[in-house]
C-alpha positions as CSV (number, residue, x, y, z in Angstrom):
1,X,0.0,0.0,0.0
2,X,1.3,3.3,-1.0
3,X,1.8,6.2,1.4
4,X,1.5,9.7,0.0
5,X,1.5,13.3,0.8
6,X,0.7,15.1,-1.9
7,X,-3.2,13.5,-2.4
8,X,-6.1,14.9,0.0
9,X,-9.6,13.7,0.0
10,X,-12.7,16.1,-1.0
11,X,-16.0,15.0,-0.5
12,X,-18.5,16.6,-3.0
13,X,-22.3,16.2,-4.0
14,X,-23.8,12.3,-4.7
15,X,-25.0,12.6,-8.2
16,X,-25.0,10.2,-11.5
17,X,-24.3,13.1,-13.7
18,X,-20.4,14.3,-11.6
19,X,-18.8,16.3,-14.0
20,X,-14.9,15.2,-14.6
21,X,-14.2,19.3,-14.7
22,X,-15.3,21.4,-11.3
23,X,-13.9,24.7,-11.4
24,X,-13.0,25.8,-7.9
25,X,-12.7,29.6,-7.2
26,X,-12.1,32.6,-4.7
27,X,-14.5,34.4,-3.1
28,X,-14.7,37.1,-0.4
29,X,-16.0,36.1,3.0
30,X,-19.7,37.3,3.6
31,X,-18.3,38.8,7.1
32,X,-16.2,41.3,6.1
33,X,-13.8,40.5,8.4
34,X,-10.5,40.5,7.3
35,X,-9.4,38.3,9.4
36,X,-11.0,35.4,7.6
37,X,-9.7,33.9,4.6
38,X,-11.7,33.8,1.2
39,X,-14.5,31.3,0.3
40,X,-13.5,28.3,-1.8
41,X,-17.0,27.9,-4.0
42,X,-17.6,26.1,-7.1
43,X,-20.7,25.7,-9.6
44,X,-22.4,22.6,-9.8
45,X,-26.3,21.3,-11.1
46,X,-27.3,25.1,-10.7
47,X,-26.6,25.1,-7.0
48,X,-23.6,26.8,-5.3
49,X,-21.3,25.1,-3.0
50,X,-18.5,25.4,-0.5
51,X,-15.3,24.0,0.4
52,X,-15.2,23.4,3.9
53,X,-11.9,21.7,5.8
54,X,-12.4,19.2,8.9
55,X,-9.7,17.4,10.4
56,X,-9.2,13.9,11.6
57,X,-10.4,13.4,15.2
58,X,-8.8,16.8,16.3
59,X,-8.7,17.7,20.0
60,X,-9.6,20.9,21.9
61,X,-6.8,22.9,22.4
62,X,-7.4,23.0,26.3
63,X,-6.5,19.2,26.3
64,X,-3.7,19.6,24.6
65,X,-0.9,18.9,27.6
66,X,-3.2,16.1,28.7
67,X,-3.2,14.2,25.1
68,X,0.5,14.7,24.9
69,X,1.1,13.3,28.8
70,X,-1.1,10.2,27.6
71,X,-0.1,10.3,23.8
72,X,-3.2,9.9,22.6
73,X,-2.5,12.5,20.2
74,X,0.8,13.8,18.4
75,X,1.0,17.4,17.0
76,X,3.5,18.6,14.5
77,X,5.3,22.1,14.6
78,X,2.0,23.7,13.2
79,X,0.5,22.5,16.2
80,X,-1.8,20.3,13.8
81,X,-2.7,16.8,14.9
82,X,-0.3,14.0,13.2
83,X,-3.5,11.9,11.7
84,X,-3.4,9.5,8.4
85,X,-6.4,8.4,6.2
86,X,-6.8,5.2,4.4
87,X,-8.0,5.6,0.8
88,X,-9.6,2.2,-0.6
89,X,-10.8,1.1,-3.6
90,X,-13.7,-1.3,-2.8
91,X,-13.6,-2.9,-6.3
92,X,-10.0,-3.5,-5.9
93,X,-8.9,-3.4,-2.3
94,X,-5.4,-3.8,-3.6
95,X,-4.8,0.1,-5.3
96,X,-5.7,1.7,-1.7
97,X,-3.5,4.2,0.0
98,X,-2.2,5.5,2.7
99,X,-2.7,9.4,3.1
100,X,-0.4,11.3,5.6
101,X,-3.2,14.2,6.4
102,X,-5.4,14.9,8.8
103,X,-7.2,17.6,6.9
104,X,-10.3,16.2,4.3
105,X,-12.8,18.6,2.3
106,X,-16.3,18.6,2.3
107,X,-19.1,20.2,-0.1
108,X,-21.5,21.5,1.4
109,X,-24.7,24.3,-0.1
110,X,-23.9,27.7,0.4
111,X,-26.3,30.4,0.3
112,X,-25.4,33.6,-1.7
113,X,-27.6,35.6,0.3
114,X,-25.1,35.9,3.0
115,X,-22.6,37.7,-0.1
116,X,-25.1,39.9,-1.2
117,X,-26.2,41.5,2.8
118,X,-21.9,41.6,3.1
119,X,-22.2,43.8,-0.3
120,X,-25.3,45.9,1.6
121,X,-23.2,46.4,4.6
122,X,-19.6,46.9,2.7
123,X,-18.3,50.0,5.2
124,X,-18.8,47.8,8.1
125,X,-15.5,45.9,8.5
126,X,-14.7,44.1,11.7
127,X,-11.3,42.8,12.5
128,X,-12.1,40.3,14.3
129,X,-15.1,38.4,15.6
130,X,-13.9,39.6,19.6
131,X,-15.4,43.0,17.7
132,X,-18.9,41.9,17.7
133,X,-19.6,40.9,21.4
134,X,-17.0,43.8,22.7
135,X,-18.8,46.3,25.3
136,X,-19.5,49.1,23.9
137,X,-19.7,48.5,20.6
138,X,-23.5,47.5,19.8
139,X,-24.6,51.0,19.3
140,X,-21.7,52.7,17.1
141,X,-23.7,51.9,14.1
142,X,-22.4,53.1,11.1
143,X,-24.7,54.4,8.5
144,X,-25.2,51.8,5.5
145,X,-24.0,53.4,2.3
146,X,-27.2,51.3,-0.4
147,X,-25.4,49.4,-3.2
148,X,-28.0,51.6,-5.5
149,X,-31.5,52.7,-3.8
150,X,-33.4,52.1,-7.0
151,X,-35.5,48.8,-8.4
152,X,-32.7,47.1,-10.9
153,X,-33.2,43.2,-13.1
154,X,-30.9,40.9,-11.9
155,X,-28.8,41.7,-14.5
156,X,-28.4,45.2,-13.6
157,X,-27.2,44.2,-10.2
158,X,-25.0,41.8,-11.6
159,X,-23.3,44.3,-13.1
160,X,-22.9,46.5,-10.6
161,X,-21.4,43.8,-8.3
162,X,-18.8,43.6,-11.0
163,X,-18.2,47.6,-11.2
164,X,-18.2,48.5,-7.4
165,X,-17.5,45.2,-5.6
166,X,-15.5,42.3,-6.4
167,X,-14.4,40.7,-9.7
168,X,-15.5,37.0,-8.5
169,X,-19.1,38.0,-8.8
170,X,-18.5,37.5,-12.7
171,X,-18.0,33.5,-11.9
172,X,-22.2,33.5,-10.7
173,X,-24.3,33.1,-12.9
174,X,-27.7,35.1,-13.4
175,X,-30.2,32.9,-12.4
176,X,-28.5,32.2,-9.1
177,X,-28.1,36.0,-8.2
178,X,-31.8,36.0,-8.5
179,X,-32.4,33.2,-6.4
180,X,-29.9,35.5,-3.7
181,X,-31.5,38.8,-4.2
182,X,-35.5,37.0,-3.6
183,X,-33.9,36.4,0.0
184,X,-33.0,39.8,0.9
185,X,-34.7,42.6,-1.5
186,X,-37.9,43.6,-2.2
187,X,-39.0,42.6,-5.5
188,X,-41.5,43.9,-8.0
189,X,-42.9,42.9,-11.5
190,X,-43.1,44.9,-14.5
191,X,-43.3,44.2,-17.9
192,X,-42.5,40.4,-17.8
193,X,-39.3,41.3,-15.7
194,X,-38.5,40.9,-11.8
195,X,-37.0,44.0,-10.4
196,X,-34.8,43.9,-7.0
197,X,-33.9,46.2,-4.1
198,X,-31.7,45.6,-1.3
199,X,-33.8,46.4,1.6
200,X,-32.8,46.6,5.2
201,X,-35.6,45.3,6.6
202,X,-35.9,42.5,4.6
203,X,-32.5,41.4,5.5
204,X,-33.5,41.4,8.7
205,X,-36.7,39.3,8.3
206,X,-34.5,36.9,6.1
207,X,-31.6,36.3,8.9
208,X,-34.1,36.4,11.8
209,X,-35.5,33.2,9.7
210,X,-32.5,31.9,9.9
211,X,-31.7,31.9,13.6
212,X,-35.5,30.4,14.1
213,X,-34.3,27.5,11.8
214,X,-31.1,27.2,13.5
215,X,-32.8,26.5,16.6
216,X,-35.1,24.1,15.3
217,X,-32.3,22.3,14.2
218,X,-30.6,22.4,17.6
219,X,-28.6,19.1,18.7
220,X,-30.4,17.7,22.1
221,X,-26.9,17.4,23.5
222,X,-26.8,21.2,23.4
223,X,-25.2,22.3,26.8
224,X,-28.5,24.6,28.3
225,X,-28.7,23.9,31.9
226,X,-31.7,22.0,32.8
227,X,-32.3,23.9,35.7
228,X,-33.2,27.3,33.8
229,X,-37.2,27.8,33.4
230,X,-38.3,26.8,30.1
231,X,-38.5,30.4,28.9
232,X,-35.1,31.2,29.5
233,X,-33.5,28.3,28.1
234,X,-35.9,29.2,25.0
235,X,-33.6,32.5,25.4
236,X,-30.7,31.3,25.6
237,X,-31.1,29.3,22.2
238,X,-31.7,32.6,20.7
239,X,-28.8,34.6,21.9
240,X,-26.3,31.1,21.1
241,X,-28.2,31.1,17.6
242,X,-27.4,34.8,16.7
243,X,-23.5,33.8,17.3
244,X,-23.9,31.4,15.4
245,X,-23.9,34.0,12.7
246,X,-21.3,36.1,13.6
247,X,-19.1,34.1,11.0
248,X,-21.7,34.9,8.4
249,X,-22.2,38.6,8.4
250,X,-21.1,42.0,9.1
251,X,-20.6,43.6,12.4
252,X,-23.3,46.2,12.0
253,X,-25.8,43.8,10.3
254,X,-25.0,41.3,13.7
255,X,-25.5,44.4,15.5
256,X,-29.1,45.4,14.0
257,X,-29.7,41.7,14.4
258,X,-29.6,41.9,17.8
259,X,-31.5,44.8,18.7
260,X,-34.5,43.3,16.7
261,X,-37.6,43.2,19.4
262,X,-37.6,39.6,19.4
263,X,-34.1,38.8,20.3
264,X,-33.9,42.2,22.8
265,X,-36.6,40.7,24.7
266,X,-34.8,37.2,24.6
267,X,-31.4,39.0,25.8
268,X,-33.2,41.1,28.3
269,X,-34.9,37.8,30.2
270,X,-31.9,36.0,30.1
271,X,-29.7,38.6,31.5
272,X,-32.2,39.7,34.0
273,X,-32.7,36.2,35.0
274,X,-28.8,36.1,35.8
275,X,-28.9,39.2,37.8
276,X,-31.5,37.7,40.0
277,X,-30.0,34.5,40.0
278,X,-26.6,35.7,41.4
279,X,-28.0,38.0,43.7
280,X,-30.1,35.0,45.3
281,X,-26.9,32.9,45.0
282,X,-25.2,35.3,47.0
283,X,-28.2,35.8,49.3
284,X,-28.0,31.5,50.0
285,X,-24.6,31.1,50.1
286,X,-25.2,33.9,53.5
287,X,-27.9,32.0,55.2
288,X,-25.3,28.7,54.2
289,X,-22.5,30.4,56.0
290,X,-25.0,32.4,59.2
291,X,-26.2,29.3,59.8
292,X,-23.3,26.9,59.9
293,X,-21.1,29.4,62.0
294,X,-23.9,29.3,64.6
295,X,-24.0,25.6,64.3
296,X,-20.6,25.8,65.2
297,X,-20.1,28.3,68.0
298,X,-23.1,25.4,69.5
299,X,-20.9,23.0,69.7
300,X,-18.3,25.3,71.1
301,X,-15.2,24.8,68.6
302,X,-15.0,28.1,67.7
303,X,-15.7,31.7,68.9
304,X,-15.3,30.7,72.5
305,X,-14.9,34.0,74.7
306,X,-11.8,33.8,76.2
307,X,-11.2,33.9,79.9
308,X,-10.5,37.8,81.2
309,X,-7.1,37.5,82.4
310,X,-7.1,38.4,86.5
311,X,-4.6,41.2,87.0
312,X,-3.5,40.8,90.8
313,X,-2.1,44.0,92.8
314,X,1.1,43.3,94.2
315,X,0.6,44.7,98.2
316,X,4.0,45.4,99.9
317,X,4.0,44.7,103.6
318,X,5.8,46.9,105.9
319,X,7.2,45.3,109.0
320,X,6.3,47.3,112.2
321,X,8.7,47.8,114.7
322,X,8.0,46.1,118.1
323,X,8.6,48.4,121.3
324,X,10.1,46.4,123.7
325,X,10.8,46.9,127.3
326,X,14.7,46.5,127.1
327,X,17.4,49.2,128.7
328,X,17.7,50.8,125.9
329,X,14.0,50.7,124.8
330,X,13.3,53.6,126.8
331,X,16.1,55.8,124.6
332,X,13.2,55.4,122.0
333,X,10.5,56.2,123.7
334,X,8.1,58.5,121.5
335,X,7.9,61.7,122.4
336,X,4.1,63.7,123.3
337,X,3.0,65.8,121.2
């Protein structure tokens, strides 16, 4: 079996018709952070897709020195975990290989939608994602600068991506922008032909859709704890949902997100929740501590009053002089006053 290092494995869609030519190309991030590398999307049966990389059973970093005291994983320089795949052939088991990555591709849909409210919001760059959930920063909202405030064919936009945007936007095709722009513009008929506007609002309509489906698609191992009242765990879904996006859009549209009445009311419960729930923390954890010192100073092992230590006055006695009848007693007689 061969071993080698140049071959990696990529995962794309299940179909009959699997073209022998996928062209793989750049695109920008829908975040606008720039501290995220471009997109790696490709065209396939009219539907858009994305590379994604996952790695090989790789541990959280926190465990790190624990893995390498048990060496249940090896890391190289990169600090990447050392991890080989077996390729097979099942109709000849004998032409399989040995791959010396840990790193495999996957295909999975992407939605355009998430390029074009990047394009709405293009003045609101974020350097990184610690930007979004920084104090402070949820009401410096910049104002949104419209792509072009008038109704425009798919087409039209098309073209204006290309003029005032990013070159990659000539590598999608019409009739997928369309599909995109339905998501997040208004849209209007005339004449036969669908015209488009980027609207704000609908944005937000479109992405608050998106946390509600996230949450509907939550895993039941999702770590909530159970002791929270239905309604804040409920909240808490929708605050962890909205993060969830933070990788997917600009700062300012994350921010707008937010401060939708629907998730404002979610963030207000649960935070409101957690200020009551310290404070009776706090308030418990005094009765705990009252109540076990007095339990103590019952038994008396502590806090016993200490004995007042006696002082005692040193008296100094003064002999007294005996007057005696001797000879020369009467010398010293005492004289009348």
């Amino acid at each position: 079996m061969a071993i080698t290092q140049q071959k990696k494995i990529v995962f794309f869609p299940k179909d009959q018709n699997t073209s022998d030519k996928i062209v793989i190309f750049p695109f920008p991030s829908p975040s606008n952070n720039v501290s995220k590398p471009s997109l790696h999307l490709f065209i396939y049966n009219d539907k858009i897709y994305q590379l994604q990389d996952y790695s090989f059973s790789k541990s959280c970093s926190y465990q790190e020195t624990e893995n390498l005291a048990t060496e249940k994983y090896h890391y190289n320089n990169s600090g990447e975990p050392i991890k080989s795949a077996f390729l097979i052939n099942e109709a000849d088991r004998s032409e399989g290989q040995i791959i010396s990555n840990n790193i495999f591709q996957v295909s999975t849909l992407y939605d355009l939608a998430f390029s074009l409210i990047a394009v709405f919001y293009k003045d609101s760059i974020a350097q990184s994602e610690e930007e979004y959930v920084a104090k402070g920063t949820l009401n410096n909202l910049k104002k949104v600068v419209k792509l072009d405030d008038r109704f425009l064919t798919a087409r039209d936009v098309h073209d204006t991506l290309l003029d005032t945007n990013h070159s990659e936007w000539n590598m999608i095709p019409i009739n997928l922008l369309e599909d995109g722009l339905a998501k997040v513009a208004q849209s209007t008929e005339e004449g036969g032909d669908i015209y488009f506007k980027i609207n704000e609002e609908t944005i937000m309509n479109y992405l608050l859709e998106k946390v509600e489906k996230i949450i509907r698609n939550f895993p039941k191992s999702l770590p909530i704890p159970l002791e929270f009242p239905e309604e804040i765990q409920k909240s808490l879904q929708y605050i962890m949902a909205c993060n969830l996006l933070i990788s997917l859009i600009p700062i300012d549209a994350y921010k707008k997100l937010i401060k939708l009445p629907k998730i404002t009311e979610c963030v207000g419960k649960y935070n409101e929740y957690n200020k009551v729930n310290a404070q009776t923390m706090l308030d418990r954890k005094a009765l705990t501590d009252s109540a076990m010192k007095v339990g103590i100073e019952s038994n008396g092992v502590i806090d016993k009053k200490k004995p007042s230590k006696v002082v005692k006055k040193t008296t100094v006695i003064k002999k007294k002089v005996t007057v005696g009848k001797g000879a020369i007693d009467g010398f010293f007689k005492r004289q009348k006053k």
